[in-house]
N, C-alpha and C positions, 0 to 999 in steps of 0.2 A: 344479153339480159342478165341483171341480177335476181336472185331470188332471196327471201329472209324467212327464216320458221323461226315461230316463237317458242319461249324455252320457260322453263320452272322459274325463273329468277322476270321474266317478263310478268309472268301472272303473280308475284309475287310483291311485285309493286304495283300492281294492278295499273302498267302502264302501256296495254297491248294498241287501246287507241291512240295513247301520246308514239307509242314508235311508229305505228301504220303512217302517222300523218308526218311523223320525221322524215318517214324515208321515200315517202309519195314529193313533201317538199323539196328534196334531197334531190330528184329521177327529174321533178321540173326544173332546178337551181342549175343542171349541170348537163340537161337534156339526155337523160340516159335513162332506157328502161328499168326502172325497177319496181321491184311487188312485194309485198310481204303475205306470206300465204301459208294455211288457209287464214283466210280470217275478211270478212263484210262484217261493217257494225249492227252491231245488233242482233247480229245471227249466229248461231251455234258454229262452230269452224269443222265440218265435216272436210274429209280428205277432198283434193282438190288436185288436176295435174295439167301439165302444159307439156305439149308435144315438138320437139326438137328433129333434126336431121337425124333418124337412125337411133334415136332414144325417146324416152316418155319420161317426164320427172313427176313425181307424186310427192304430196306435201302433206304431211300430219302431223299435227297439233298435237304431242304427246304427255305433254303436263293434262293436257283437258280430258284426254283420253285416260290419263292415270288416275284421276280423282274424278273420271264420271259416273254419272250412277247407273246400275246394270243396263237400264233401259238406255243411256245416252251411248254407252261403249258398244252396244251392240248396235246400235246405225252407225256407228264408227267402222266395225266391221266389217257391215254390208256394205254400206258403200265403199269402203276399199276393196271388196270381194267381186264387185261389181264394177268398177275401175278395171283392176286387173284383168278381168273377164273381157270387159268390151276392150282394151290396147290389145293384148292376147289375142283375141280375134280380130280386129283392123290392122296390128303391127306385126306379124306373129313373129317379125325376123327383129322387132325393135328392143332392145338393151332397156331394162326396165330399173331405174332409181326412185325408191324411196327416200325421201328427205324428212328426218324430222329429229326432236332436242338428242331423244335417251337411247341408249344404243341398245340393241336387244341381247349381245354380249360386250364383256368387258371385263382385262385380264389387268387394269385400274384399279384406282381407289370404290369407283363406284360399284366395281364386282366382288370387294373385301378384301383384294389384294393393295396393304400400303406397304409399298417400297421405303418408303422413309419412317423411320422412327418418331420424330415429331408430326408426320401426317398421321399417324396412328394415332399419337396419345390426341392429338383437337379433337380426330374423328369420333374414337372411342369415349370423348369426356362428351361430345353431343350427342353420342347416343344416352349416355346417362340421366341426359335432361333433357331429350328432343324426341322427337320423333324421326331424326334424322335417316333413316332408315326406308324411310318411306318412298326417298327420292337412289336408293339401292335395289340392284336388281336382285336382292336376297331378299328386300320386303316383299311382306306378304301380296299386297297388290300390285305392285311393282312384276314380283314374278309370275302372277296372273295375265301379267298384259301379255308378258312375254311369251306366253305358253298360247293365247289366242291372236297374235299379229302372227307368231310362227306357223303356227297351225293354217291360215289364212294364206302368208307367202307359201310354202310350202305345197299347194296346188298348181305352180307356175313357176316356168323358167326364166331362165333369163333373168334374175331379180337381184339387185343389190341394194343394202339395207345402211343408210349412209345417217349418221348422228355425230351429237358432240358429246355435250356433258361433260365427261372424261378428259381433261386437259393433258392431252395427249397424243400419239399417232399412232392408229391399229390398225390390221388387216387381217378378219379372221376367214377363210375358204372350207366352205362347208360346217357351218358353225353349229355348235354343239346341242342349241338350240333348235332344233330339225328346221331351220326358216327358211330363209333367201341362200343363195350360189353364194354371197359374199356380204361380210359386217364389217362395215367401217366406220373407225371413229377418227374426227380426227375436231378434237376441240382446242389446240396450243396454239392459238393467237395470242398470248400473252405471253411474257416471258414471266411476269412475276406470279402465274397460276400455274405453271407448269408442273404436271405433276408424274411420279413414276409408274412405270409398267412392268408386268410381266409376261412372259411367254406361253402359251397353252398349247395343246397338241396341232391345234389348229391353226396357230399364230403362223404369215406369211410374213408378216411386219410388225417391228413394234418397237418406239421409239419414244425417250422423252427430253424434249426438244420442243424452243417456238419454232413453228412452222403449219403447212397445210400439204393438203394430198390434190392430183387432179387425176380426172382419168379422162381417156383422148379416147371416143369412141369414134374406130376407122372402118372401111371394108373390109380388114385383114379379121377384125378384132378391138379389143378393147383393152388400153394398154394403161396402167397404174404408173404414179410417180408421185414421190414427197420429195416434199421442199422442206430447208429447215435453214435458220439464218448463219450458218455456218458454211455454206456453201454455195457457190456459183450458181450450179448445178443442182441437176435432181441428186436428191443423195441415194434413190432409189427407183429402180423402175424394172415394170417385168407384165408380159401379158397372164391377163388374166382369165382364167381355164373356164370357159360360159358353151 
């Protein structure tokens, strides 16, 4: 099965139904599962998850959840709080992923760390005339979210907290943010958005490079690997401590 969460630059062209139906025609064109979630038209995209062999994936909307209004973020909440709650008690032994745009750490451009000198001066001249910030985990709302999705994982094990945004590849283990077991980001599908990272105390991985990350959840465990187009091979892989 594939799965799609929508991100700040979907809502931003306000094309969340032209992609649902891209990628529904996409799943029929080519006979392949896929979904883009959360999201039914017409209806608010509260968290949403689908249960796997030995995992539970949960999907959230985190642009909608960014710029919702107090009353919308907090059923956002709940029913993630409630999610969690009922896999937790039917799965208890099940590997629990969050899927959704904005990562809730990040040692990136999007956590105020720029590596590159010319990502600094764009970023720094839209702050000047933007609100650019907004879509930063140092904005004010922004750090908000963060403080109540952590607050929220952080009642439950087992949980790894998996975004893009950040054109990039991270692994943070026991993230700073008191949240999920583990935060990952890994947005470098492009080579021409690739952007730099840094390391934090908590950093297991972190790389900038196009590529993507998979994790193999076994009976042994659940085991981490990136990929980056420089190599055969994983360039990376190591079990992860849940």
């Amino acid at each position: 099965d594939l799965y799609f969460v929508p991100g700040n630059h979907d809502w931003y062209a306000s094309e969340l139904d032209g992609q649902a139906a891209h990628i529904a025609a996409y799943a029929e064109q080519h006979g392949v599962s896929t979904r883009f979630e959360p999201y039914e038209i017409g209806q608010d995209p509260l968290p949403e998850s689908a249960q796997l062999n030995g995992a539970t994936l949960i999907f959230l909307d985190s642009e909608w959840t960014l710029v919702a209004s107090e009353e919308n973020r907090k059923r956002v909440l709940e029913t993630l709080d409630i999610e969690l709650a009922r896999i937790n008690k039917e799965h208890p032994d099940h590997l629990i992923v969050v899927n959704a745009h904005h990562p809730l750490e990040t040692w990136g451009p999007h956590g105020g760390h720029l590596a590159e000198f010319s990502y600094w001066l764009i970023m720094n001249t839209l702050y000047l005339f933007t609100e650019a910030d907004a879509e930063d985990t140092f904005g004010e709302g922004y750090a908000k979210m963060i403080e109540q999705l952590s607050a929220v994982f952080a009642k439950y094990d087992n949980v790894i907290y998996a975004a893009g945004h950040d054109h990039n590849l991270q692994v943070m283990h026991e993230p700073s943010s008191g949240g999920p077991d583990y935060n990952i980001v890994s947005g470098a599908g492009n080579s021409n958005k690739v952007s730099g990272v840094w390391h934090g105390e908590n950093t297991r991985f972190a790389f900038s490079r196009e590529g993507f990350v998979e994790l193999n959840v076994t009976a042994k465990g659940t085991y981490f690997q990136a990929f980056d187009i420089d190599h055969e091979g994983a360039r990376a892989g190591f079990w992860l401590s849940l």
